[in-house]
Backbone as CSV, one residue per row, in Angstrom:
resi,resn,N_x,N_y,N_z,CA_x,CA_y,CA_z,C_x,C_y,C_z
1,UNK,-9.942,-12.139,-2.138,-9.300,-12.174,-3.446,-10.336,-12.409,-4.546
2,UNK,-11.345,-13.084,-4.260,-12.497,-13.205,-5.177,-13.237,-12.180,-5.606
3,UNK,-13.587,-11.388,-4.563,-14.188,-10.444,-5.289,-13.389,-9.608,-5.526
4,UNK,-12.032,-8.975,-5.351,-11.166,-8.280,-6.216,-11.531,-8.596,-7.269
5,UNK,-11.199,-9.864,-7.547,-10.914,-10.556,-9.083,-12.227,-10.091,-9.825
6,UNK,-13.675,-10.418,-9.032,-14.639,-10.076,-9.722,-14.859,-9.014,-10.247
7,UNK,-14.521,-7.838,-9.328,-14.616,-6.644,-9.668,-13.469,-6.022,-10.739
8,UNK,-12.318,-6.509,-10.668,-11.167,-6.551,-11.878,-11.933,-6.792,-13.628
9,UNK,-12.967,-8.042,-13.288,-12.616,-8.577,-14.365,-14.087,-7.565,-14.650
10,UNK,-14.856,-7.300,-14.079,-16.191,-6.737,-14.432,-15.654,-5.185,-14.917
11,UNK,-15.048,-4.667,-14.474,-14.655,-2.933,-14.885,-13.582,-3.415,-16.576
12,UNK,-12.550,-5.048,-16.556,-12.137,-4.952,-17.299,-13.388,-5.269,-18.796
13,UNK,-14.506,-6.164,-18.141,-15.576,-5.916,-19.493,-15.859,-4.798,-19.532
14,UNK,-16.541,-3.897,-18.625,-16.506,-2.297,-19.510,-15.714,-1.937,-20.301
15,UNK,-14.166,-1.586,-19.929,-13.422,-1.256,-20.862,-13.775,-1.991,-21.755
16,UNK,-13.575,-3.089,-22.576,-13.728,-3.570,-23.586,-14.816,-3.434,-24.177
17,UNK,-15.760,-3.014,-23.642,-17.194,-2.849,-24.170,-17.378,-2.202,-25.698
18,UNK,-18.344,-2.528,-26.001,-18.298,-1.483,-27.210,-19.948,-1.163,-27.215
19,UNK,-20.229,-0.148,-27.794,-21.246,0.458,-27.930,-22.214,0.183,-28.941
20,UNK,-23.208,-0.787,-28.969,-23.868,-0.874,-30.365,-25.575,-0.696,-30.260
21,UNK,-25.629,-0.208,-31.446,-24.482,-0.303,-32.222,-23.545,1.213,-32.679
22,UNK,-22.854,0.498,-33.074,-21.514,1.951,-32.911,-22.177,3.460,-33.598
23,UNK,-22.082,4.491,-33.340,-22.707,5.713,-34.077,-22.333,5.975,-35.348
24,UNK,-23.109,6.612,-36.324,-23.236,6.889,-37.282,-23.088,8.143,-37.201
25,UNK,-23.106,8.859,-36.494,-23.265,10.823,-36.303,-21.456,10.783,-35.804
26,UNK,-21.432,12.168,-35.448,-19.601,12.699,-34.901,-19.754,13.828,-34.114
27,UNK,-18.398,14.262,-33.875,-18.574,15.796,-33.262,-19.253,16.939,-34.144
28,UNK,-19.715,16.524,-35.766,-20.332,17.996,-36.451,-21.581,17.943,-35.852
29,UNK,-21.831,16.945,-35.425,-23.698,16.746,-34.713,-23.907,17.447,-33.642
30,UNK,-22.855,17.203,-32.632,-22.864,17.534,-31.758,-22.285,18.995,-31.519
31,UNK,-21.677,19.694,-32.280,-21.086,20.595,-32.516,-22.643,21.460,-33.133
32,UNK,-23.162,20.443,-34.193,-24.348,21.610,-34.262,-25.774,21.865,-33.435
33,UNK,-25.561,20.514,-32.256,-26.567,21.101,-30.905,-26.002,21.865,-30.141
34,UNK,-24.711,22.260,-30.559,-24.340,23.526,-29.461,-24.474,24.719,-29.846
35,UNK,-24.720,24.684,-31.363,-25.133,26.060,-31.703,-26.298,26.561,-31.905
36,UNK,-27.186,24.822,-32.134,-28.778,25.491,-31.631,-28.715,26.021,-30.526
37,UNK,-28.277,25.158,-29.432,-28.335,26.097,-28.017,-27.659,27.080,-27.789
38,UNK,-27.190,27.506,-28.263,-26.072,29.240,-28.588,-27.540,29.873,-28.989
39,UNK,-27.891,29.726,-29.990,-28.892,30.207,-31.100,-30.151,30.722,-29.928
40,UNK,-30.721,29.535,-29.188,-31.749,29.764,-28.557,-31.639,30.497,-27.411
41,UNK,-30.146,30.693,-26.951,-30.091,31.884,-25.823,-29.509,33.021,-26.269
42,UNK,-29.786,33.139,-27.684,-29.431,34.600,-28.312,-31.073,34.737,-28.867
43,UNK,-31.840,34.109,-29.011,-33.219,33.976,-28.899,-34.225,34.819,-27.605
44,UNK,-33.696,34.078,-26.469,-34.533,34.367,-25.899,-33.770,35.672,-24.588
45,UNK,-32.456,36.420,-25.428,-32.153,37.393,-25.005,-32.799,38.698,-25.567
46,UNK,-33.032,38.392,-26.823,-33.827,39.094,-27.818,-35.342,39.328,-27.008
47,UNK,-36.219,38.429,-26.784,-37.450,38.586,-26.424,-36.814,39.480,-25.598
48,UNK,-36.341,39.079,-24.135,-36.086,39.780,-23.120,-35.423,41.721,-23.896
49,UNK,-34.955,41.921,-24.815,-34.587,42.993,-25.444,-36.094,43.888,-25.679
50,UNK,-36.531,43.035,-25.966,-37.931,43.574,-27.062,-39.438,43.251,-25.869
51,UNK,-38.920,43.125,-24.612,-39.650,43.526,-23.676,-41.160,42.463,-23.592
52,UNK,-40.579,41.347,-24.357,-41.393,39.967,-24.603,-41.507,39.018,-23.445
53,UNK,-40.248,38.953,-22.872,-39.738,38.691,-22.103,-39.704,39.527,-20.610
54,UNK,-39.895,39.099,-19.142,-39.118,40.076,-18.283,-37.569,39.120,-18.204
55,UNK,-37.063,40.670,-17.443,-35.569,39.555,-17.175,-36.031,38.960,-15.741
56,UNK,-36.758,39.178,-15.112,-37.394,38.462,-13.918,-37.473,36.462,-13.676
57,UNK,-38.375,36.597,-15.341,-38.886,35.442,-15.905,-37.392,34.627,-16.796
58,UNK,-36.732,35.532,-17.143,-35.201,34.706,-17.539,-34.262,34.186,-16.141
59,UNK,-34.084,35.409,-15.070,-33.526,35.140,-14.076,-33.889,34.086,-13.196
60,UNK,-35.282,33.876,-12.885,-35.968,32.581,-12.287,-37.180,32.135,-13.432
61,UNK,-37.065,31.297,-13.904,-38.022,30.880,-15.488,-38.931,30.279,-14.349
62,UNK,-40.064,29.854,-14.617,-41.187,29.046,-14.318,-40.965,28.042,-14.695
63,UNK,-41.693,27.210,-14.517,-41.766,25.458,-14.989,-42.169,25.411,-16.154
64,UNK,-43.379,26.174,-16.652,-43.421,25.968,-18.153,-42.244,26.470,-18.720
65,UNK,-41.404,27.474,-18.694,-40.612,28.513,-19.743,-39.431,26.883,-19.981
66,UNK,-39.134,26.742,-18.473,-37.672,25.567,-18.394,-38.364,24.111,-18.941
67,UNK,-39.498,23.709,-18.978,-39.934,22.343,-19.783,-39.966,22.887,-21.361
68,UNK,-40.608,24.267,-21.613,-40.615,24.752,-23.123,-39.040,24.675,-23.606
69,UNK,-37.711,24.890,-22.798,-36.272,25.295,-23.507,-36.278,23.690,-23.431
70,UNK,-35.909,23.020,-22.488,-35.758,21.494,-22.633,-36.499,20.514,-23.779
71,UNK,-38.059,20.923,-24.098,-38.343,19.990,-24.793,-37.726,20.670,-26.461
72,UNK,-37.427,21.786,-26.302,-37.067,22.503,-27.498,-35.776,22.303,-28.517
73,UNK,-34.906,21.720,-26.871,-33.466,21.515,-26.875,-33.481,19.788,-27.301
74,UNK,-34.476,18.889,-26.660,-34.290,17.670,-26.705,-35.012,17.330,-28.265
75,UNK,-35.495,18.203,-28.728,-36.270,17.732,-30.129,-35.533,18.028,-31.116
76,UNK,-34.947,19.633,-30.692,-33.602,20.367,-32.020,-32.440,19.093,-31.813
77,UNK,-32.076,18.207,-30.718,-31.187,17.571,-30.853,-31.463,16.126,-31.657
78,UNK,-32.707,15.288,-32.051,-33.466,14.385,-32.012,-33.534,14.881,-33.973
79,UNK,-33.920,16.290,-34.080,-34.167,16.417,-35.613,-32.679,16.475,-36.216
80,UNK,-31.254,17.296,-35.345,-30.646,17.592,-36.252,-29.706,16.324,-36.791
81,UNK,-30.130,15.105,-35.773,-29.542,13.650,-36.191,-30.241,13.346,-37.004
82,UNK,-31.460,13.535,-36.925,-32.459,12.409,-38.052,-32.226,13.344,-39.232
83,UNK,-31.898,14.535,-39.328,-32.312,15.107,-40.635,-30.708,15.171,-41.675
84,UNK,-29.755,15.333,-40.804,-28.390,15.208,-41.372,-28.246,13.406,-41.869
85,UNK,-28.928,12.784,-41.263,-28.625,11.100,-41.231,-29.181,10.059,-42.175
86,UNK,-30.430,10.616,-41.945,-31.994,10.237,-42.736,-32.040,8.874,-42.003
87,UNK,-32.191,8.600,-40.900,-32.020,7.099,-40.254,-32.326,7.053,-39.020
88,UNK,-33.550,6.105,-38.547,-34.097,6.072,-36.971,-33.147,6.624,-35.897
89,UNK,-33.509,7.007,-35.214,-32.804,7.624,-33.909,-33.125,7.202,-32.680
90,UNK,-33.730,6.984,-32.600,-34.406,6.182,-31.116,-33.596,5.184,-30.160
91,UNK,-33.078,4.062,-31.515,-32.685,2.889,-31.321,-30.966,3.636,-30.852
92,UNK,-30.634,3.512,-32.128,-29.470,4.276,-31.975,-28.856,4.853,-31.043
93,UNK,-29.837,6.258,-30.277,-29.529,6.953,-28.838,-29.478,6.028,-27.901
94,UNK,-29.724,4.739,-27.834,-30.004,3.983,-26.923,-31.295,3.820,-26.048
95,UNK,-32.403,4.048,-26.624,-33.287,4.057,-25.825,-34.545,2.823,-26.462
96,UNK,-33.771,1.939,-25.971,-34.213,0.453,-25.821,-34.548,0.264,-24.283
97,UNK,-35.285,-0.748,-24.226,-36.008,-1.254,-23.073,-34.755,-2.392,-22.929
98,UNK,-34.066,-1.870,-21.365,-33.121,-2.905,-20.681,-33.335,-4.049,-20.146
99,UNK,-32.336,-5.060,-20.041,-32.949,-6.390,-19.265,-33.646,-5.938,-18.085
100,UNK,-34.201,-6.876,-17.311,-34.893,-6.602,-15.959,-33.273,-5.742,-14.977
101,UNK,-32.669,-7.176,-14.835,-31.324,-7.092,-13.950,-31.166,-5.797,-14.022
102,UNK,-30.636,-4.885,-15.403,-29.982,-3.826,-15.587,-31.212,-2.618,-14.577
103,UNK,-32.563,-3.126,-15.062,-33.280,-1.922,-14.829,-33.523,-2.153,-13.234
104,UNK,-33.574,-3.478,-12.552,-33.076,-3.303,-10.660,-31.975,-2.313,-10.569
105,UNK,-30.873,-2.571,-10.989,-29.482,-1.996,-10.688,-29.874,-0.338,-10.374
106,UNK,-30.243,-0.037,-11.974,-30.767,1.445,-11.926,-31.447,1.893,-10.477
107,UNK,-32.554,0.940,-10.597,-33.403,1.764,-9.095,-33.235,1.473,-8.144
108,UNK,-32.273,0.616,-7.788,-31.207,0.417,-6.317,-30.341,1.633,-6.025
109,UNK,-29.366,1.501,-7.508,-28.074,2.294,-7.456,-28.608,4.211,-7.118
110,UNK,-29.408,4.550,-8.235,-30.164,5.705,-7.812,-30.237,6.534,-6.926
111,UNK,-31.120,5.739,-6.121,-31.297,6.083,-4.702,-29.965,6.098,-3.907
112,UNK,-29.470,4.956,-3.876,-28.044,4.720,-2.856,-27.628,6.000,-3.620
113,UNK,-26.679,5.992,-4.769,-26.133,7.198,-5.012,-26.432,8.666,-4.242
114,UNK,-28.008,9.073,-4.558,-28.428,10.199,-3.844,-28.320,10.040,-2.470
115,UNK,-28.428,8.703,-1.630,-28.504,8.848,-0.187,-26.834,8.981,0.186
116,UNK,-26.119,8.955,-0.249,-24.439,9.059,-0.210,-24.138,10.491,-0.050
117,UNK,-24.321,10.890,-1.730,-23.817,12.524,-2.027,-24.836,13.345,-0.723
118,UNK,-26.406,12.569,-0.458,-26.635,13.882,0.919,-25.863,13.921,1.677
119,UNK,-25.336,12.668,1.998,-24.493,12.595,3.667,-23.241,13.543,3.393
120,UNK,-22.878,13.352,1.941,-21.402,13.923,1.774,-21.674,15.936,2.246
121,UNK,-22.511,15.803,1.601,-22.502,17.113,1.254,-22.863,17.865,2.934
122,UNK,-24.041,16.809,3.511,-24.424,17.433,4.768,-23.094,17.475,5.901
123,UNK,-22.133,16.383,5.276,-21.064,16.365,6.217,-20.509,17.829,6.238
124,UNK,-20.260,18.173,5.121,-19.873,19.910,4.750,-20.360,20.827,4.623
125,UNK,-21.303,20.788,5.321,-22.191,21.994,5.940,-23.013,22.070,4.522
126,UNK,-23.396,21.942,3.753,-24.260,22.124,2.615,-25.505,21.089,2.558
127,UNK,-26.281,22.561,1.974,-27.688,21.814,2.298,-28.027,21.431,0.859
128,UNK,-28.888,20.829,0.455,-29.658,20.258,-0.990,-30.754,21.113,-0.829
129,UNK,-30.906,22.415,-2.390,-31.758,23.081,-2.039,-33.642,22.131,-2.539
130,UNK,-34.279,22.833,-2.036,-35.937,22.557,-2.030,-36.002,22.816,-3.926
131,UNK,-36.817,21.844,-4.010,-37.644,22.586,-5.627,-38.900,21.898,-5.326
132,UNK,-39.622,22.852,-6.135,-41.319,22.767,-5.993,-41.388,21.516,-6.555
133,UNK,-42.441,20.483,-6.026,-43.107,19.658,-6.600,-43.253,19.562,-7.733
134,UNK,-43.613,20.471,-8.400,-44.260,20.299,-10.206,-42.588,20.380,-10.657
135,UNK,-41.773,21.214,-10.446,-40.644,21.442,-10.782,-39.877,20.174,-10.877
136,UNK,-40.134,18.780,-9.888,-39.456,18.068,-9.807,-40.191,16.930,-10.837
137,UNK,-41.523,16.438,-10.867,-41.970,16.335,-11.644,-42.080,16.213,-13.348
138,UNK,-41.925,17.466,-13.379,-41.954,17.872,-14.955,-40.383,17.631,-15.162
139,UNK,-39.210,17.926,-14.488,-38.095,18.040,-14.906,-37.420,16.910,-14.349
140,UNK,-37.093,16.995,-13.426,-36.663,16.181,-12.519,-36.577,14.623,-12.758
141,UNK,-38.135,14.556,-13.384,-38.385,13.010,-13.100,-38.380,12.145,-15.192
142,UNK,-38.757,13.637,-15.388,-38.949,13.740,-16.983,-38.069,13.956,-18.061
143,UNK,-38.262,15.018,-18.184,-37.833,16.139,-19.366,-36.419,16.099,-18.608
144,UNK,-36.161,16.499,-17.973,-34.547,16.841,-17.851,-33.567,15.370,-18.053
145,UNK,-33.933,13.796,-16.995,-33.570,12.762,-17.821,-33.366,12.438,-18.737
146,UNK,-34.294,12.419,-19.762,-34.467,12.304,-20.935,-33.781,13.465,-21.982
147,UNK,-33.506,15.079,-21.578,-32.604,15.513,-22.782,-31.187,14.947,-22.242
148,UNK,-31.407,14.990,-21.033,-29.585,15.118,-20.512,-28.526,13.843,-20.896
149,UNK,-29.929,12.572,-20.666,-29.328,11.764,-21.337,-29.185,10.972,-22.425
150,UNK,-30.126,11.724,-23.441,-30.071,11.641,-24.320,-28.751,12.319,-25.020
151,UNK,-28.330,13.223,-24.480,-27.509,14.204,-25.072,-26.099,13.604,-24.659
152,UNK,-25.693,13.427,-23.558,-24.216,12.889,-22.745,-24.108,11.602,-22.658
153,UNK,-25.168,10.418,-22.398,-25.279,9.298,-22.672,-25.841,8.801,-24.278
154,UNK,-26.396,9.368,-24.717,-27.414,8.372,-25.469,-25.664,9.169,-27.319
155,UNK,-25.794,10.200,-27.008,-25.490,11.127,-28.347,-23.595,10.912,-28.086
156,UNK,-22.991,11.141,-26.868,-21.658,12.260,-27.121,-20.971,10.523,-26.097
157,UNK,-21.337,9.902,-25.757,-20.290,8.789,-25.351,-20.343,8.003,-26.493
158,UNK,-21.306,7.535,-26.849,-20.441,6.622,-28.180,-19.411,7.134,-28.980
159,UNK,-19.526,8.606,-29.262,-19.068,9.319,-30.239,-17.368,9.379,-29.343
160,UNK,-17.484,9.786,-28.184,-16.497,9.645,-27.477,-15.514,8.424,-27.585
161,UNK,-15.967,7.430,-27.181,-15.942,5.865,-26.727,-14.766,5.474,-28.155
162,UNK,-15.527,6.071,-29.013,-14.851,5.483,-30.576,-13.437,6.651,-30.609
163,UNK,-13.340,7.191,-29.745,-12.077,7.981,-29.941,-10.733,7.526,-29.293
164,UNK,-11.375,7.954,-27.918,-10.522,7.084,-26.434,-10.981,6.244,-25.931
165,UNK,-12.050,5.125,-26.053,-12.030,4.092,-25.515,-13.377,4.554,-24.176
166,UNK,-13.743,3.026,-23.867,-15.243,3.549,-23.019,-15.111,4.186,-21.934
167,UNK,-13.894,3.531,-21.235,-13.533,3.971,-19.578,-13.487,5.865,-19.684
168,UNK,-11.940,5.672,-20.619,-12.258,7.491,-20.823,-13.236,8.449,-21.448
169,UNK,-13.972,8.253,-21.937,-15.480,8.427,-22.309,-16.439,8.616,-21.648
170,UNK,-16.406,7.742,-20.344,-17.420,7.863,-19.421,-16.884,8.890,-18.495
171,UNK,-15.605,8.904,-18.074,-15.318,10.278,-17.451,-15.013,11.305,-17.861
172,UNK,-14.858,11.316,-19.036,-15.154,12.885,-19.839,-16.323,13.317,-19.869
173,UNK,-17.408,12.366,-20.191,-18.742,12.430,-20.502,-19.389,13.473,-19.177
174,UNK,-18.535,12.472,-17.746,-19.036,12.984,-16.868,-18.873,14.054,-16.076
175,UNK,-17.511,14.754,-16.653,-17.005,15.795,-16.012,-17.665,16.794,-16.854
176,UNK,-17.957,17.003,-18.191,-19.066,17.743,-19.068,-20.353,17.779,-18.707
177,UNK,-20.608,16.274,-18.081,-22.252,16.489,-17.449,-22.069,17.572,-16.126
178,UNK,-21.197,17.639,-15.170,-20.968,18.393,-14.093,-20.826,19.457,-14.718
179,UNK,-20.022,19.883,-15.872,-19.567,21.815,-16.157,-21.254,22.293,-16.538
180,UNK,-21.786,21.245,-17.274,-23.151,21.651,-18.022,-24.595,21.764,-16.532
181,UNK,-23.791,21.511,-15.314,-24.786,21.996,-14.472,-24.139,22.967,-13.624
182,UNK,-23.723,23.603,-14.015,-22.889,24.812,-13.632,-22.536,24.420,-12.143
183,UNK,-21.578,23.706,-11.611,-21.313,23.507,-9.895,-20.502,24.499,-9.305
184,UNK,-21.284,25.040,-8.012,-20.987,26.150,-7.158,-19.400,26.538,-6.686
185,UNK,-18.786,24.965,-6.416,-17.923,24.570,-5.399,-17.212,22.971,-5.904
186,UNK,-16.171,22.748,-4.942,-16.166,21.150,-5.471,-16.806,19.981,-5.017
187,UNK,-17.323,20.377,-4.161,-17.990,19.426,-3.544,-19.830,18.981,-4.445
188,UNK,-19.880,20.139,-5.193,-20.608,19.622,-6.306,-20.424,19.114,-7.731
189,UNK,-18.617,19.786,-7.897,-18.363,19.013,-8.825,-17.979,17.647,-8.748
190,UNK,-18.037,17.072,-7.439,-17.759,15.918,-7.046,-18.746,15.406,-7.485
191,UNK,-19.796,15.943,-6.881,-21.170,14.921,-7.011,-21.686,14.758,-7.861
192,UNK,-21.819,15.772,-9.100,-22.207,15.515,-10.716,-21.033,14.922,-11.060
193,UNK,-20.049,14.874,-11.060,-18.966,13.871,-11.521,-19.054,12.347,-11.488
194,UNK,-19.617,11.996,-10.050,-19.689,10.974,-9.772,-21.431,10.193,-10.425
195,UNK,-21.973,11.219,-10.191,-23.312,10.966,-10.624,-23.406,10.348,-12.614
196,UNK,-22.476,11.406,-12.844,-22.149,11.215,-14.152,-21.732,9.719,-14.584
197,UNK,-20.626,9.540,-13.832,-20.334,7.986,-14.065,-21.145,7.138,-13.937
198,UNK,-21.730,7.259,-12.951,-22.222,6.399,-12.840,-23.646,5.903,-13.697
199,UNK,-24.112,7.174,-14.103,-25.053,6.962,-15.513,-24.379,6.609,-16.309
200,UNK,-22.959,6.951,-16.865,-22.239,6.261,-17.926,-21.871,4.686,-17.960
201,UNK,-21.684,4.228,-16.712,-21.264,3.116,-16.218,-22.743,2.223,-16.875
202,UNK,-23.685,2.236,-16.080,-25.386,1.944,-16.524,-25.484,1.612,-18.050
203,UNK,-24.964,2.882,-19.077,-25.169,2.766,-20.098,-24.644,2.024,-20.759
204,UNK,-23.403,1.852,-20.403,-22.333,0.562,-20.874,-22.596,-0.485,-20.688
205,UNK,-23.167,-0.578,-19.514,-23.026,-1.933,-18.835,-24.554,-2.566,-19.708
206,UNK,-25.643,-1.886,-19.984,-26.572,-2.385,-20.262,-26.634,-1.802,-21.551
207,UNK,-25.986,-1.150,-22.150,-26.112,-0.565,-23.801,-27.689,-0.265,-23.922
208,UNK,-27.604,0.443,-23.209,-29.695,1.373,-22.942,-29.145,2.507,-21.851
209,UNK,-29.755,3.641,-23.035,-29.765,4.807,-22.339,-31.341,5.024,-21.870
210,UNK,-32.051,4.572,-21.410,-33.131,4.045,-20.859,-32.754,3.435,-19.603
211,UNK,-31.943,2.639,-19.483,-31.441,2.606,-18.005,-30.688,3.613,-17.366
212,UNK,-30.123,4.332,-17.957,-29.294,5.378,-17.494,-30.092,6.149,-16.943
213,UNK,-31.313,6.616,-17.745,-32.210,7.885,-17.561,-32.917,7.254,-16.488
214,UNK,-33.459,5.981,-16.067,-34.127,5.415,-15.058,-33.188,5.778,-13.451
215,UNK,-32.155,5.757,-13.598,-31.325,5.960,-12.663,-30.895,7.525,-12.311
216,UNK,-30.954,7.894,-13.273,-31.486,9.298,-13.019,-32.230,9.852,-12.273
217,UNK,-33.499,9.457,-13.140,-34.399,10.232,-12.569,-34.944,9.605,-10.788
218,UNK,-34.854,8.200,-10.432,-34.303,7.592,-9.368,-33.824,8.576,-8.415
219,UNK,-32.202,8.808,-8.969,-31.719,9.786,-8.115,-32.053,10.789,-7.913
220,UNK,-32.827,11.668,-8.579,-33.574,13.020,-8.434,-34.780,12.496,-7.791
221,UNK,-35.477,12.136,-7.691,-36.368,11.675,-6.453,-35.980,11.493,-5.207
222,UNK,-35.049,10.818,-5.118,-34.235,10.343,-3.867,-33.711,11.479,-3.130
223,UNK,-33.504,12.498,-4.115,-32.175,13.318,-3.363,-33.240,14.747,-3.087
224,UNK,-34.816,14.782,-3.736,-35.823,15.329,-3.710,-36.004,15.111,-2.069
225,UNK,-36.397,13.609,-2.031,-36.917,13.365,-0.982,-36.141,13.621,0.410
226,UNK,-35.003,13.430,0.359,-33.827,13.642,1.510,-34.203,15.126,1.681
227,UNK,-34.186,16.107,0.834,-34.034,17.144,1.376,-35.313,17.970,2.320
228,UNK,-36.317,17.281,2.250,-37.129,17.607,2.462,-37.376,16.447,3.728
229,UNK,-36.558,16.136,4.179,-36.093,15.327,5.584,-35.493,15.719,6.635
């Protein structure tokens, strides 16, 4: 009964949580990083038109082309707050340095997370595909943390949070983080779903999207390393 209770009363502080500090931006912000990114894949359909491009190099990009759209995407999202706002962004997105506690949790939970979704997935005949070293690296461990959660944690749950409240926020947040990695089947929309929360959960719990992204990228190591097991 105790730890029911504990766990009752700990999910009931999330809910109550609040986000600070609370956002200053809305859905026009976010509404207008979706049309940079509209913009930049009517961009780089064009090269590919004008023979700048192969469609080879669009169909499977290299590591530079996919760190060049990401850091492109994570900076157009970074200017179009600071420049509509005129006001630090850093702090704001959440990317403060977390207590210790919060930042264990991250690199416990991480890993466990990824060592779970392998078993799940291996239970169902699905394998976790291979990515190159540098690939995991540059993205994986980096650049992809850092826009993704900057963008779904750090940008679109507060904004959320202040609408419906944190609980539903974090699972909207996270069922958008799953559509935005395009999943095959359900058994992957399970697992970015869950993955999702559970970065949302992180962010709440420690109001640092810096822990979130630590747990991240955690789990992309982890789930790196399994497969290659």
């Amino acid at each position: 009964m105790k730890i029911v209770g504990a766990e009752n009363n700990h999910w009931l502080a999330i809910k109550n949580a609040r986000l600070e500090p609370q956002p200053f931006w809305g859905y026009e912000d976010i509404g207008a990083f979706l049309l940079l990114a509209v913009l930049l894949g009517l961009v780089f359909r064009l090269l590919v038109h004008l023979q700048v491009l192969s469609r080879f190099a669009m169909d499977k990009p290299s590591i530079g082309l996919q760190s060049a759209v990401v850091t492109l995407l994570g900076a157009g999202l970074y200017f179009i707050l600071r420049l509509r706002h005129r006001q630090p962004m850093l702090k704001p997105l959440g990317w403060v340095v977390p207590q210790i506690p919060h930042i264990v949790m991250a690199l416990m939970t991480g890993p466990s997370l990824a060592a779970s979704i392998t078993l799940y997935l291996r239970l169902r005949d699905q394998i976790t595909p291979l990515i190159p070293l540098g690939e995991l690296l540059a993205l994986g461990l980096i650049l992809g943390p850092m826009l993704e959660e900057s963008l779904f944690r750090g940008c679109l749950l507060p904004v959320l949070a202040s609408t419906t409240g944190t609980i539903p926020a974090v699972v909207i947040t996270a069922v958008l983080f799953a559509l935005f990695h395009g999943p095959a089947n359900l058994a992957h929309w399970l697992s970015f779903t869950a993955t999702g929360v559970a970065y949302g959960w992180i962010r709440v719990a420690s109001r640092s999207t810096t822990a979130s992204a630590l747990m991240h990228s955690a789990y992309n190591l982890t789930l790196y390393l399994l497969a290659r097991w």
